[in-house]
Structures are given as structure tokens and as C-alpha cells.
PyMOL Python script that loads the backbone (N, CA, C, O; Angstrom):
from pymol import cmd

cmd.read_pdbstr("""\
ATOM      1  N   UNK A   1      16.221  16.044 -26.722  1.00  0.00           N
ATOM      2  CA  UNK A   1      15.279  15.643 -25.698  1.00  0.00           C
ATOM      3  C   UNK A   1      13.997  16.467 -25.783  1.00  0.00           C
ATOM      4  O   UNK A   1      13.027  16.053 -25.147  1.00  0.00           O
ATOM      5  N   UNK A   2      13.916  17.294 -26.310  1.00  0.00           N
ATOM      6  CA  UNK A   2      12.941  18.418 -26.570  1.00  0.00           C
ATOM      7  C   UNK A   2      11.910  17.876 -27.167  1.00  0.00           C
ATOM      8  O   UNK A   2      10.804  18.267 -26.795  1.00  0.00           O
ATOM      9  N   UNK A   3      11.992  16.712 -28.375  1.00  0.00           N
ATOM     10  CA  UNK A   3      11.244  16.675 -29.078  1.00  0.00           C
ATOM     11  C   UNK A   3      10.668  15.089 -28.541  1.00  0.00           C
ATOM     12  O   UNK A   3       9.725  14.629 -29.185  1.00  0.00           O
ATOM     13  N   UNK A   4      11.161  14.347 -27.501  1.00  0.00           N
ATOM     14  CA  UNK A   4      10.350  13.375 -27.194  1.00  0.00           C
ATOM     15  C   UNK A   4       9.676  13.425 -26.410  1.00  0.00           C
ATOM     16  O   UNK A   4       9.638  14.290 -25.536  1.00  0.00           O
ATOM     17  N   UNK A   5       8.739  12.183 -26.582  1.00  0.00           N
ATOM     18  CA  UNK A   5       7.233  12.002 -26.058  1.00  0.00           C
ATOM     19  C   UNK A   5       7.516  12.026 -24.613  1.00  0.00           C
ATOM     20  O   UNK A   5       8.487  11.439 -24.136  1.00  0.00           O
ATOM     21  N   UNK A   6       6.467  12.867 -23.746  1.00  0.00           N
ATOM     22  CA  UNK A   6       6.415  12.773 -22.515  1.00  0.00           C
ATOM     23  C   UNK A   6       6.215  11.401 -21.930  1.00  0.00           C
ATOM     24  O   UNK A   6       5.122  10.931 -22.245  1.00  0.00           O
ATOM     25  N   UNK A   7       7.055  10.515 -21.064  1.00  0.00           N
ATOM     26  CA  UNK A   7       6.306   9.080 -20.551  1.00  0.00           C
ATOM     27  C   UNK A   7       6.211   9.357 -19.111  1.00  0.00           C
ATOM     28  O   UNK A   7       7.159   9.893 -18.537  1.00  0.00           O
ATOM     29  N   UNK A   8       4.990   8.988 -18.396  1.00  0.00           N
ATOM     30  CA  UNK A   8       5.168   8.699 -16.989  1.00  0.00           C
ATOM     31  C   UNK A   8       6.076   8.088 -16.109  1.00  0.00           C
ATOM     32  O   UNK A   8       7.083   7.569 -16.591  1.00  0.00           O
ATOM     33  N   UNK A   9       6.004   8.080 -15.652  1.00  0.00           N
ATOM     34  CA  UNK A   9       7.495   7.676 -14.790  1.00  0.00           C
ATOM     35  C   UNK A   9       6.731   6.134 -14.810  1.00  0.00           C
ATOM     36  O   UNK A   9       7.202   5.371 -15.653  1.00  0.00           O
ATOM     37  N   UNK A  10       6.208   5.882 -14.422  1.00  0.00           N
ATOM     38  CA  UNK A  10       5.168   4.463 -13.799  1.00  0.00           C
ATOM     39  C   UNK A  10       5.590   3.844 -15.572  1.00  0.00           C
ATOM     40  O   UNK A  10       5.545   2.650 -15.867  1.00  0.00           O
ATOM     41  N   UNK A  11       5.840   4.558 -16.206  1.00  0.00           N
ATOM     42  CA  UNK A  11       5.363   3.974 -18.007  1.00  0.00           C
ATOM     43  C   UNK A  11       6.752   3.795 -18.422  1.00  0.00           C
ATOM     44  O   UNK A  11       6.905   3.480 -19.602  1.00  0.00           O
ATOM     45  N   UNK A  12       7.670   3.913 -17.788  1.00  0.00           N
ATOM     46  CA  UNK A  12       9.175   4.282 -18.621  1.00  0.00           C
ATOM     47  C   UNK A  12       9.911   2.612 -18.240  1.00  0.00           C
ATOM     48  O   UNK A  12      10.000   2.161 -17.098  1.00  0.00           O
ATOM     49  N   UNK A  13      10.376   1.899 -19.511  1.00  0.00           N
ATOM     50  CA  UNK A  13      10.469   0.282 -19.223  1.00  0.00           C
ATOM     51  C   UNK A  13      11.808   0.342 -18.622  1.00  0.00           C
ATOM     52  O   UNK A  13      12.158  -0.626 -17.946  1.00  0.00           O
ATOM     53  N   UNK A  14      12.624   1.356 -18.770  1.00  0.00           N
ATOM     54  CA  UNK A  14      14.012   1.294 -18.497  1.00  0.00           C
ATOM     55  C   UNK A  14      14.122   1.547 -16.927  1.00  0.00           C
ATOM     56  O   UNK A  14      15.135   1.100 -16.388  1.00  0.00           O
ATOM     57  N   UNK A  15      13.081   2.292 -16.042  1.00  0.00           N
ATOM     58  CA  UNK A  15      12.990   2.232 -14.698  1.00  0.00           C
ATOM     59  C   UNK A  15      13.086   0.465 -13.602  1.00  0.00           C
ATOM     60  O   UNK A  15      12.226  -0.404 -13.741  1.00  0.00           O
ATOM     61  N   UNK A  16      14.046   0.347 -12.817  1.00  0.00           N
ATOM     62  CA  UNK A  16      13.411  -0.999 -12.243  1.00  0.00           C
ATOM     63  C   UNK A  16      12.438  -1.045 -11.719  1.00  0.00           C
ATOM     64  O   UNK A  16      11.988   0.017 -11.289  1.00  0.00           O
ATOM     65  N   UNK A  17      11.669  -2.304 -11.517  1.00  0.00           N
ATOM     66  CA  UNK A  17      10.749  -2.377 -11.257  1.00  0.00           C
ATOM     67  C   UNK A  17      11.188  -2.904  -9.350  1.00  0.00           C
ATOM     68  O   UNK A  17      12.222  -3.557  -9.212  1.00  0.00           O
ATOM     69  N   UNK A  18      10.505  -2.628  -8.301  1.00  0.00           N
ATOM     70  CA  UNK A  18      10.783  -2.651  -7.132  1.00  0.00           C
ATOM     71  C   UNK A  18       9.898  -3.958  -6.907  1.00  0.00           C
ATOM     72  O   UNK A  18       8.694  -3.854  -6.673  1.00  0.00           O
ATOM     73  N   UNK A  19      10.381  -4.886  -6.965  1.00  0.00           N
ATOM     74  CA  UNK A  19       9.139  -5.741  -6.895  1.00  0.00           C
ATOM     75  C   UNK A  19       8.622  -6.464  -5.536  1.00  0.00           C
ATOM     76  O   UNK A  19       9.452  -6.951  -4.769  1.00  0.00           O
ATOM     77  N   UNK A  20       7.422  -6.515  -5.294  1.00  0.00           N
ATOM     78  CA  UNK A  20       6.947  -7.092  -3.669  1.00  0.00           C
ATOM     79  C   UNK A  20       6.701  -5.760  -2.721  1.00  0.00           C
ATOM     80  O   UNK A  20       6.698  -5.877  -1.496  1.00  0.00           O
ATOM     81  N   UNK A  21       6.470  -4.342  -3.443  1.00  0.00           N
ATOM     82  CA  UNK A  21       6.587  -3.027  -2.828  1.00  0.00           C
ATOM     83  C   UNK A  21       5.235  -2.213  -3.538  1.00  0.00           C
ATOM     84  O   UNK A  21       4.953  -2.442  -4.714  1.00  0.00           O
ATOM     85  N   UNK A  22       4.558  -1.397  -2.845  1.00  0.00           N
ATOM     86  CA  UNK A  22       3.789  -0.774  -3.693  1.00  0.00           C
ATOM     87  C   UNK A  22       3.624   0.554  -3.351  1.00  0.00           C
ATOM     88  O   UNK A  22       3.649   0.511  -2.121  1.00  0.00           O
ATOM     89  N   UNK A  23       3.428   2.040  -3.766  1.00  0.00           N
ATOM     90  CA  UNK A  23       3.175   2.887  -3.049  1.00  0.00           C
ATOM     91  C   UNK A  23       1.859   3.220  -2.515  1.00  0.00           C
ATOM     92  O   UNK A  23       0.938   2.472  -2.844  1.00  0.00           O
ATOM     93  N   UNK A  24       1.538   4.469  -1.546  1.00  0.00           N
ATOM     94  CA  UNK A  24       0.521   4.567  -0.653  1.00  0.00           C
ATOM     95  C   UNK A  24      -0.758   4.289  -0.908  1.00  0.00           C
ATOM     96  O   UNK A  24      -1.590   3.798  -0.145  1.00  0.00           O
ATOM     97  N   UNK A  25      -0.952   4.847  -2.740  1.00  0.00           N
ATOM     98  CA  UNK A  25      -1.939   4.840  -3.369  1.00  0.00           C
ATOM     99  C   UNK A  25      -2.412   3.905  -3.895  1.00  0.00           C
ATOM    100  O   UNK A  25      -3.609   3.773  -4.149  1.00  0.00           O
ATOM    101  N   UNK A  26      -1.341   2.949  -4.185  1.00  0.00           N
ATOM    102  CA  UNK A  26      -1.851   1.872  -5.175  1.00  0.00           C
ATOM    103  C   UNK A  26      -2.086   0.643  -3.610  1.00  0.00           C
ATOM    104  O   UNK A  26      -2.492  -0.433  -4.048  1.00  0.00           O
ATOM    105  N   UNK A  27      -1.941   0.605  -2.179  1.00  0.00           N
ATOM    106  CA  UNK A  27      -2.039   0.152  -1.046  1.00  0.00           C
ATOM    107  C   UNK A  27      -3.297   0.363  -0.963  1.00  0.00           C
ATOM    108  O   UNK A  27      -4.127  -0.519  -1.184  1.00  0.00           O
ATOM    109  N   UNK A  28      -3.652   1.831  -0.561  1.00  0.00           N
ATOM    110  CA  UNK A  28      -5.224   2.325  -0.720  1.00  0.00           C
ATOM    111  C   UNK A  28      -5.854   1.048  -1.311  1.00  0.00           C
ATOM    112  O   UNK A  28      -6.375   0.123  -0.688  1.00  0.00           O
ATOM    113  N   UNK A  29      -5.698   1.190  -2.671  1.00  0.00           N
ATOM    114  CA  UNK A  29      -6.527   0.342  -3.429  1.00  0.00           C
ATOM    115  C   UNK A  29      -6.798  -0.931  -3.292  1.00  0.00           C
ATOM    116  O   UNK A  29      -7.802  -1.623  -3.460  1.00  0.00           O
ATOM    117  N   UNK A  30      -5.143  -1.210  -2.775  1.00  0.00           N
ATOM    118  CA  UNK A  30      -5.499  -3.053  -3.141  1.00  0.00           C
ATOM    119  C   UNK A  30      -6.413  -3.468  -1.408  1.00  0.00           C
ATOM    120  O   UNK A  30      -7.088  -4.466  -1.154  1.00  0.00           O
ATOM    121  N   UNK A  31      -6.101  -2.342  -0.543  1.00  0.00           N
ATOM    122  CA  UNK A  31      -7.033  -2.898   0.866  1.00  0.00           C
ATOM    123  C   UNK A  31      -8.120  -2.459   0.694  1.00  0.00           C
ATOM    124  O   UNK A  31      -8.995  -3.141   1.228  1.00  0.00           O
ATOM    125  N   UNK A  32      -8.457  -1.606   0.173  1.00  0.00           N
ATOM    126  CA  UNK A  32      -9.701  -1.059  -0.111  1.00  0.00           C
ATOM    127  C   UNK A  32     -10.349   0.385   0.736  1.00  0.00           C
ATOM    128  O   UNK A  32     -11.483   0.762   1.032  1.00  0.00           O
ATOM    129  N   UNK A  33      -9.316   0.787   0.879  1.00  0.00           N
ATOM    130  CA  UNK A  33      -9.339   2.148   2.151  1.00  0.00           C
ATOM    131  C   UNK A  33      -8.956   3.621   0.943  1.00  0.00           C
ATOM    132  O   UNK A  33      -8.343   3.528  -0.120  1.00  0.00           O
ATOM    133  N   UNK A  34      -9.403   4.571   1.407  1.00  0.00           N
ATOM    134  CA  UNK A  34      -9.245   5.974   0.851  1.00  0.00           C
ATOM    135  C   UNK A  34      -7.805   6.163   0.729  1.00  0.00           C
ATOM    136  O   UNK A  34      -7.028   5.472   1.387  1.00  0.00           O
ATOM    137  N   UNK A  35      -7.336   7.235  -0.235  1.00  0.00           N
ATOM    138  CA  UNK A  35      -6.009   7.091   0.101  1.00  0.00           C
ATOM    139  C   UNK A  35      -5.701   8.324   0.746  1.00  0.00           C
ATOM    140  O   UNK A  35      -4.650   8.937   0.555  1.00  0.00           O
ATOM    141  N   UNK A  36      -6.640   8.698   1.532  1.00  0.00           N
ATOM    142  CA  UNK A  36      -5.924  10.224   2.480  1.00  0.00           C
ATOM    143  C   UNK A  36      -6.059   8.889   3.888  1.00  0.00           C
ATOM    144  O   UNK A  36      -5.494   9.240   4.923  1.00  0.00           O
ATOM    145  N   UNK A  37      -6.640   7.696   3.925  1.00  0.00           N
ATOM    146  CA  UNK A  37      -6.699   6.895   5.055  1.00  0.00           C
ATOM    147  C   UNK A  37      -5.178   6.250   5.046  1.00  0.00           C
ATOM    148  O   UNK A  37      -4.483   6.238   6.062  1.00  0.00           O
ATOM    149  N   UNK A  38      -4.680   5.636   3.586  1.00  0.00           N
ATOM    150  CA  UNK A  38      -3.601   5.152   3.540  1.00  0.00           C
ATOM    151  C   UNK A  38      -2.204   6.154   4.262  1.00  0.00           C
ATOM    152  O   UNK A  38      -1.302   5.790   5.016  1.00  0.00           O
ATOM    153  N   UNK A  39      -2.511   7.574   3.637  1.00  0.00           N
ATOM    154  CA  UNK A  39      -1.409   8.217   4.141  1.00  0.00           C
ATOM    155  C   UNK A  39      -1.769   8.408   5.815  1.00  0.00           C
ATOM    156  O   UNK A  39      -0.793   8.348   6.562  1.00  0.00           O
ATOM    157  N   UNK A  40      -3.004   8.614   6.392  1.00  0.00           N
ATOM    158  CA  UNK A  40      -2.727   8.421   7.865  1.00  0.00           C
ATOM    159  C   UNK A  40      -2.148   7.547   8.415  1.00  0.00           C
ATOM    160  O   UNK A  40      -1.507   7.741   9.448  1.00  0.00           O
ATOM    161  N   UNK A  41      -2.312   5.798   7.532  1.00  0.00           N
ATOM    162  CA  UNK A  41      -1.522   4.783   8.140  1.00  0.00           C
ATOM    163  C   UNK A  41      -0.302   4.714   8.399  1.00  0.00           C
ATOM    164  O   UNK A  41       0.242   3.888   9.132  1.00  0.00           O
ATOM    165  N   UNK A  42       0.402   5.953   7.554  1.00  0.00           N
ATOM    166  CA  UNK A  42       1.833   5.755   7.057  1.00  0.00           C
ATOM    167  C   UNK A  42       2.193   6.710   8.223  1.00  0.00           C
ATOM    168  O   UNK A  42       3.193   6.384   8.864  1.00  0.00           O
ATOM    169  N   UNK A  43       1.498   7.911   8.628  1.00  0.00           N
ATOM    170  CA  UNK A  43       2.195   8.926   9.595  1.00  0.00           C
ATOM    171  C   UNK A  43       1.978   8.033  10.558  1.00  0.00           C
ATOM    172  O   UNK A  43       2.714   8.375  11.484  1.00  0.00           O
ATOM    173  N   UNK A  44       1.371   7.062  10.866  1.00  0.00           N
ATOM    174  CA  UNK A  44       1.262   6.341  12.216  1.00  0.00           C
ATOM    175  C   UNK A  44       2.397   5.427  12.545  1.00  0.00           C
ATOM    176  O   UNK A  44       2.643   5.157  13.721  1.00  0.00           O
ATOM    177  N   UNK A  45       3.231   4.845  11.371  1.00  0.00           N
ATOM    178  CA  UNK A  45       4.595   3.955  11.272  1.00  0.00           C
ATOM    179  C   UNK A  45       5.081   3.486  12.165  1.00  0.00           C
ATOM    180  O   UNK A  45       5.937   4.024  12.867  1.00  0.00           O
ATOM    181  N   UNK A  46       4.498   2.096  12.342  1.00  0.00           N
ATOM    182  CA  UNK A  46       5.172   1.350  13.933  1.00  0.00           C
ATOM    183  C   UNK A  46       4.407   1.751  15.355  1.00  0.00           C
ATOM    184  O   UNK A  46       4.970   1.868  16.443  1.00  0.00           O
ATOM    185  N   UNK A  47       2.790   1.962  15.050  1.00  0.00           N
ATOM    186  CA  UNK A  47       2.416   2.565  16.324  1.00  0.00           C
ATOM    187  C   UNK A  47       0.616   1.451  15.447  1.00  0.00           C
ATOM    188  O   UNK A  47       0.286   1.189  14.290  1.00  0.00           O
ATOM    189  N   UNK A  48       0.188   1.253  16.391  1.00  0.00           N
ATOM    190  CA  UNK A  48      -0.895   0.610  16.178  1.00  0.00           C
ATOM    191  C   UNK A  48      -2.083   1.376  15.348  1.00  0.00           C
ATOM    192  O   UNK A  48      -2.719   2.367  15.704  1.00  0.00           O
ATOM    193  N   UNK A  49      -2.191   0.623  14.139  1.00  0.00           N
ATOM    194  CA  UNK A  49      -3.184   0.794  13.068  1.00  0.00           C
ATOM    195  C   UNK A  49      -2.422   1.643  11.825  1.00  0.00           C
ATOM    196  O   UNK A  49      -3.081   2.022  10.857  1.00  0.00           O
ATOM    197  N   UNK A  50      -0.615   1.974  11.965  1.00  0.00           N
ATOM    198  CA  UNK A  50       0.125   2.246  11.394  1.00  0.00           C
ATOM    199  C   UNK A  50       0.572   0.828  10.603  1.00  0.00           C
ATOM    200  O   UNK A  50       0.381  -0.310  11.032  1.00  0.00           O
ATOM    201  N   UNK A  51       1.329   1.264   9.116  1.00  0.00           N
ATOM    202  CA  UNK A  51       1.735   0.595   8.572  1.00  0.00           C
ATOM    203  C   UNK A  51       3.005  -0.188   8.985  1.00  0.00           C
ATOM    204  O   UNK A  51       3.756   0.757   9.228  1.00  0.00           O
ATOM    205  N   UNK A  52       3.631  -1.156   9.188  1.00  0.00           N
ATOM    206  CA  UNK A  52       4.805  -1.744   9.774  1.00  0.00           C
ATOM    207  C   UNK A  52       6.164  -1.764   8.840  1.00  0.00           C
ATOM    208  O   UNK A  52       7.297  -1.749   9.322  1.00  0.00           O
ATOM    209  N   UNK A  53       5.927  -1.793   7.679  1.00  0.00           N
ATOM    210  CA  UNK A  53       6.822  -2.194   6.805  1.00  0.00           C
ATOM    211  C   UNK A  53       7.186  -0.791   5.565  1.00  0.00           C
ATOM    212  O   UNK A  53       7.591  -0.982   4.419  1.00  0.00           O
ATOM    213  N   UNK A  54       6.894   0.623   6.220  1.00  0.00           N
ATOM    214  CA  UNK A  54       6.797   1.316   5.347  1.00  0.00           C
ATOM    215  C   UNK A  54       8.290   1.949   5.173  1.00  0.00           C
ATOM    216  O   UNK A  54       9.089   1.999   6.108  1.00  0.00           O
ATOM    217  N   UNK A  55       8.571   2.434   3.836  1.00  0.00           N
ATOM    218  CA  UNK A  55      10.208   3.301   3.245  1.00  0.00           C
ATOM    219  C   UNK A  55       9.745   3.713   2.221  1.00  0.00           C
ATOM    220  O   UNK A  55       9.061   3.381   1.252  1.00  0.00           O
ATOM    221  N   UNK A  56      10.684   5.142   2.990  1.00  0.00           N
ATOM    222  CA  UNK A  56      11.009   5.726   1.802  1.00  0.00           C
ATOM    223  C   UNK A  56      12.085   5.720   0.696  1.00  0.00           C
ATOM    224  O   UNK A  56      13.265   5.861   1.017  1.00  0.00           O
ATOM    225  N   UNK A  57      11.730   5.565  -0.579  1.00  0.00           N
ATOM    226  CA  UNK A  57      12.429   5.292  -1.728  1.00  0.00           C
ATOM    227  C   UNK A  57      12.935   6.632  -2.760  1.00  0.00           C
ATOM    228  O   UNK A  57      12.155   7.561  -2.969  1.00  0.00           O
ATOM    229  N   UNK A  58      14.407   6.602  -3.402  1.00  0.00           N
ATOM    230  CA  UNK A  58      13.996   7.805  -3.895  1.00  0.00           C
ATOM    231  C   UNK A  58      14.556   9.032  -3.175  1.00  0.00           C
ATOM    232  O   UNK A  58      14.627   9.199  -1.957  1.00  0.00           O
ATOM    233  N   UNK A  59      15.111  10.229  -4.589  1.00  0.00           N
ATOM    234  CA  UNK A  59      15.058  11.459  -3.862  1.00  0.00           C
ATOM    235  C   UNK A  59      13.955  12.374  -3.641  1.00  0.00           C
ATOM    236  O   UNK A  59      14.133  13.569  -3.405  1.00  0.00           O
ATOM    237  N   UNK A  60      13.072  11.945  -3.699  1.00  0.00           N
ATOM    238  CA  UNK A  60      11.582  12.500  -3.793  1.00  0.00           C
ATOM    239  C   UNK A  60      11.263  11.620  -2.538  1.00  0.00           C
ATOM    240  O   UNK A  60      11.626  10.443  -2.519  1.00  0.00           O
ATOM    241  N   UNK A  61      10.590  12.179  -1.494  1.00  0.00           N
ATOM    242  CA  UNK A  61       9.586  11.661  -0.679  1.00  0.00           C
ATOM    243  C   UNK A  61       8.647  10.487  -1.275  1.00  0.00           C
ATOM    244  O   UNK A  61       7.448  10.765  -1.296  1.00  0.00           O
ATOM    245  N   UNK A  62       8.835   9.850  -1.519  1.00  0.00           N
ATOM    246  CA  UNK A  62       7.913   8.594  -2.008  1.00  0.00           C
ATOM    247  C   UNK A  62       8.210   7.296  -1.113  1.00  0.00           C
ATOM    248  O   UNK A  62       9.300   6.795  -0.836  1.00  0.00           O
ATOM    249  N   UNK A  63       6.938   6.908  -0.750  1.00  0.00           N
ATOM    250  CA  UNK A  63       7.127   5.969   0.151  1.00  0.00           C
ATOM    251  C   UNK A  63       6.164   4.819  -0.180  1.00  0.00           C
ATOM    252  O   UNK A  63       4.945   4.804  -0.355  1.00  0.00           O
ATOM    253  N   UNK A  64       7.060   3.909  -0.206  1.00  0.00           N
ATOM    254  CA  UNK A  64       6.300   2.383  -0.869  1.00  0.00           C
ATOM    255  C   UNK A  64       5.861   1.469   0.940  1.00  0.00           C
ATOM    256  O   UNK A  64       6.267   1.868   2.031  1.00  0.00           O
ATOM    257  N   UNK A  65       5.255   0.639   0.776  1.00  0.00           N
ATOM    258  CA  UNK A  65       4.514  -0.590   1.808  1.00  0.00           C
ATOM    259  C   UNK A  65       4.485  -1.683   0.811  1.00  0.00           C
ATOM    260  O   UNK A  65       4.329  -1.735  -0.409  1.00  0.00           O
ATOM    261  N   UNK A  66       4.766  -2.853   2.114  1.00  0.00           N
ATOM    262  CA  UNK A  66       5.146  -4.140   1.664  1.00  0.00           C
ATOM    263  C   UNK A  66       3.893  -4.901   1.066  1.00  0.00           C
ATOM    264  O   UNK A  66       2.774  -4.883   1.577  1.00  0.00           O
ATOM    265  N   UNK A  67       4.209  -5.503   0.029  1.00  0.00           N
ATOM    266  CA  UNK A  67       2.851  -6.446  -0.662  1.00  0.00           C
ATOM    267  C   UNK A  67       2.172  -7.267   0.563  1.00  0.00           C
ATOM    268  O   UNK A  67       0.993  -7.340   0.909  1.00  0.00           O
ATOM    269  N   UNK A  68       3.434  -7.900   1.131  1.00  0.00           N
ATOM    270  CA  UNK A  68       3.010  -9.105   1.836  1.00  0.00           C
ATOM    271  C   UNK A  68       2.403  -8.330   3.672  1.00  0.00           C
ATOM    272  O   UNK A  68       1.947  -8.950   4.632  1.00  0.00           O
ATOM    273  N   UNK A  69       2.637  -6.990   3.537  1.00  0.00           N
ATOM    274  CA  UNK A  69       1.728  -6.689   4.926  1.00  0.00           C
ATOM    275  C   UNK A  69       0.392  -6.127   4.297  1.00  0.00           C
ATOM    276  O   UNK A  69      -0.336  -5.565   5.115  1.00  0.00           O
ATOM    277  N   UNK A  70       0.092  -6.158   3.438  1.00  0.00           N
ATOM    278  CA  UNK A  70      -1.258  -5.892   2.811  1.00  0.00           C
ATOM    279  C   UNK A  70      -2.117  -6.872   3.114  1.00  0.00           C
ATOM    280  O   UNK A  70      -3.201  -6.778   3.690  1.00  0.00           O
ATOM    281  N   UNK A  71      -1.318  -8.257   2.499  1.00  0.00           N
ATOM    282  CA  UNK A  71      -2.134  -9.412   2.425  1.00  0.00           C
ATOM    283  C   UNK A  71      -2.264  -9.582   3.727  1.00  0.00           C
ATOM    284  O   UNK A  71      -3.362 -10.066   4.002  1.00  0.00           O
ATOM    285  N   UNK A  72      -1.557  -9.369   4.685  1.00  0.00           N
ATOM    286  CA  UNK A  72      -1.847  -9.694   5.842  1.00  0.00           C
ATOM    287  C   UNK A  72      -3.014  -8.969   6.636  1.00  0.00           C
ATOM    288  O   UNK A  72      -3.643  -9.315   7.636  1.00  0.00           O
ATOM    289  N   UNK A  73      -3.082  -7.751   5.772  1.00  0.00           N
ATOM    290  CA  UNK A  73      -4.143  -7.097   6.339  1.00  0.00           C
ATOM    291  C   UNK A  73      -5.612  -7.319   6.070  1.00  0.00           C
ATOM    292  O   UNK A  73      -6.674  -7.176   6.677  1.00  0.00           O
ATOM    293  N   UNK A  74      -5.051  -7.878   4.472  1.00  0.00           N
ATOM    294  CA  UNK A  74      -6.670  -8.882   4.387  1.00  0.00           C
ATOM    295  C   UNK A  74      -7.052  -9.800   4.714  1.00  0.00           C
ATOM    296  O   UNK A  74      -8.225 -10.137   4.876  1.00  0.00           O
ATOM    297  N   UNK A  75      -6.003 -10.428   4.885  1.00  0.00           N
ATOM    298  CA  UNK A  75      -6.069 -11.802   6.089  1.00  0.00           C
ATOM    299  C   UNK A  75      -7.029 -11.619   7.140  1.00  0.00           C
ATOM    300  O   UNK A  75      -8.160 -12.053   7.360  1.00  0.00           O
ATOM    301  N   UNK A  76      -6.196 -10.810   7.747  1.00  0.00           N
ATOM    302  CA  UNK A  76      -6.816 -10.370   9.137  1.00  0.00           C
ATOM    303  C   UNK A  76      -8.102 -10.061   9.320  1.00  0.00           C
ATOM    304  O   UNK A  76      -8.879 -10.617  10.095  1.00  0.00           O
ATOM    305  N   UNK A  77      -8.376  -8.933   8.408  1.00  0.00           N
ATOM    306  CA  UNK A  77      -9.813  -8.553   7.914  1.00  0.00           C
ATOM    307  C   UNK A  77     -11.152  -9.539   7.479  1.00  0.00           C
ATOM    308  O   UNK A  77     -12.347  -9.351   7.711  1.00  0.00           O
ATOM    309  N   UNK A  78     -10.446 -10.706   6.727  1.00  0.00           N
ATOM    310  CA  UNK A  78     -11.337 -11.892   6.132  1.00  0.00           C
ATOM    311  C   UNK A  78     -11.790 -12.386   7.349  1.00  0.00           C
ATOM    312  O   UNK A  78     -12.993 -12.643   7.387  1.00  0.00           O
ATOM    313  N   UNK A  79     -10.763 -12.698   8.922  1.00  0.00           N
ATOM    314  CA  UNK A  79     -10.966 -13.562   9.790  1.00  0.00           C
ATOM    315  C   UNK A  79     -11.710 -12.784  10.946  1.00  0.00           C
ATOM    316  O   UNK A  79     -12.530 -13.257  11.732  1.00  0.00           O
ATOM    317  N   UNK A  80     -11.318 -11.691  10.888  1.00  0.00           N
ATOM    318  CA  UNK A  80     -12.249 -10.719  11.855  1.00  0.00           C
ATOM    319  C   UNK A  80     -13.524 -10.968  11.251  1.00  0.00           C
ATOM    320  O   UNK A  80     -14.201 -11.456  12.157  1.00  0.00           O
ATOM    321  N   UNK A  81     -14.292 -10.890  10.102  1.00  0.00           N
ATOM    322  CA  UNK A  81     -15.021 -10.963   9.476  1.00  0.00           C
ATOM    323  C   UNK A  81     -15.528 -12.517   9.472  1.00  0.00           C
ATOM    324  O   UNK A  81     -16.712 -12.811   9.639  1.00  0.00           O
ATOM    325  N   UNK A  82     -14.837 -13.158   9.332  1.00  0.00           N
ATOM    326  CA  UNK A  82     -15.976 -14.905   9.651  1.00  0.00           C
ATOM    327  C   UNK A  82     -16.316 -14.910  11.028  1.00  0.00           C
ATOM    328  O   UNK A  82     -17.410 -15.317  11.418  1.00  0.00           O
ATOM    329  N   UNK A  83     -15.322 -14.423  11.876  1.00  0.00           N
ATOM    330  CA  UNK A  83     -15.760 -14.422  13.496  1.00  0.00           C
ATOM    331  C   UNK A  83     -16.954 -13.556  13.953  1.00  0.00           C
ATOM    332  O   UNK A  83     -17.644 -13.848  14.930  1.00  0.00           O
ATOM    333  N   UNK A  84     -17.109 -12.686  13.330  1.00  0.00           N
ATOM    334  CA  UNK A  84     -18.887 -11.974  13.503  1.00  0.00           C
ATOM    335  C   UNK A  84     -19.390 -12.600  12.949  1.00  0.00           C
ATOM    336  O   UNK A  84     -20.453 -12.063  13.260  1.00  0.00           O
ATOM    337  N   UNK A  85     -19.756 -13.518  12.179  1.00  0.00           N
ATOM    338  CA  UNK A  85     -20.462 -14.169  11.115  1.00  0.00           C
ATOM    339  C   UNK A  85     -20.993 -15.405  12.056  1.00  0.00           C
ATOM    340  O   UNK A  85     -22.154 -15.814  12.037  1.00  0.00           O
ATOM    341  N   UNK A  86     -20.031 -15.886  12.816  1.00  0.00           N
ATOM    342  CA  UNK A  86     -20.012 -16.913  13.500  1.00  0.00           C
ATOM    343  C   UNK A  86     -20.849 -16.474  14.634  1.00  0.00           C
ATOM    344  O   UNK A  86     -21.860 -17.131  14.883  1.00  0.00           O
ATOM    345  N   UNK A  87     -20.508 -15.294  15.455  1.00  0.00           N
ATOM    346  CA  UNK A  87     -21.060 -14.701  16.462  1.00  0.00           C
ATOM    347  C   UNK A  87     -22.623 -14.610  15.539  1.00  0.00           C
ATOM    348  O   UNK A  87     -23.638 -15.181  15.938  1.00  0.00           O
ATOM    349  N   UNK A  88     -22.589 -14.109  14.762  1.00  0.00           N
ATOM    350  CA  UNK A  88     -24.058 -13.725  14.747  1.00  0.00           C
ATOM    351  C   UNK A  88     -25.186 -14.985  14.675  1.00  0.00           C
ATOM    352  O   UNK A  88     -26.372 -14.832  14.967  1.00  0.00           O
ATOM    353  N   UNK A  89     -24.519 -16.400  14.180  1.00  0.00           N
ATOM    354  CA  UNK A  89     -25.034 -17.424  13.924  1.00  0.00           C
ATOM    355  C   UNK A  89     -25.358 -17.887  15.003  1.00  0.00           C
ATOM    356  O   UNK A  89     -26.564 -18.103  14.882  1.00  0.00           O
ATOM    357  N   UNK A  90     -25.018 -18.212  16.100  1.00  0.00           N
ATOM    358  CA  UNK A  90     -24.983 -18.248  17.445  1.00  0.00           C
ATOM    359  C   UNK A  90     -25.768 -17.747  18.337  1.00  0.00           C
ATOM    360  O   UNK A  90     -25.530 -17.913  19.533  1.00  0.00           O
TER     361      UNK A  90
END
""", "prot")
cmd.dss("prot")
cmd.show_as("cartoon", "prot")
cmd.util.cbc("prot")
cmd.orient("prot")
């Protein structure tokens, strides 16, 4: 074992893949928020502007959020967003 190549954990094919789950960071990204914002969402868990769907995975503290409450969060965001649009037209 000494002499093989270091792989990332994220890089290793023999790991399952958790699928419909993402962790804090890669959440950050896909909503488009900082990810020291993502981890505030997560200490907030089940309390308003907290994440709803968050676990921890793992003997390591690692904690994944659901694909599908993301989308919902852009959902939400898209429609908050036509409704000022609308207001402002008005």
C-alpha cells in the first residue's frame, strides 16, 4: 500500500456513490451562497432559513443536504424574484 497513488476520496470508483445527496460545499455552490453561509444553514436544522433535509453520513462528521431541497430553494428564489419584477412593473 505504500507504493500507491494517493486518490481522493471524491476520486476513488470503488466508493458508492450516495445519489440525490450532496455535501455542504458542493450545496454552497449549486444555490449560489458562500460556504461558511451553507454551514450556518446547517447549524440552523429545522428552524427557519435552516436546511430541512440535512444528515450526517459517515464516521467523520460529514453532512450531506438533499438535491431536491436545493431545487426547491431555487424555485423559491426564481418566484420571489418574478414577484418583484412584477411589483416593480406596476
Amino acid at each position: 500500500m505504500a507504493n500507491s497513488p494517493k486518490v481522493k476520496l471524491s476520486e476513488n470508483p470503488e466508493l458508492p456513490v450516495l445519489e440525490g445527496w450532496v455535501n455542504l460545499t458542493e450545496a454552497a455552490e449549486i444555490i449560489g451562497i458562500t460556504r461558511q453561509h451553507s454551514y450556518k444553514k446547517a447549524s440552523r436544522f429545522g428552524q427557519v432559513g435552516g436546511y430541512k433535509t440535512l444528515h450526517r453520513v459517515g464516521n467523520q462528521a460529514t453532512y450531506v443536504v438533499a438535491t431536491s431541497e436545493l431545487d426547491e430553494i431555487l424555485k423559491d428564489r426564481k418566484e420571489k424574484a418574478q414577484i418583484k419584477k412584477e411589483e416593480n412593473v406596476d
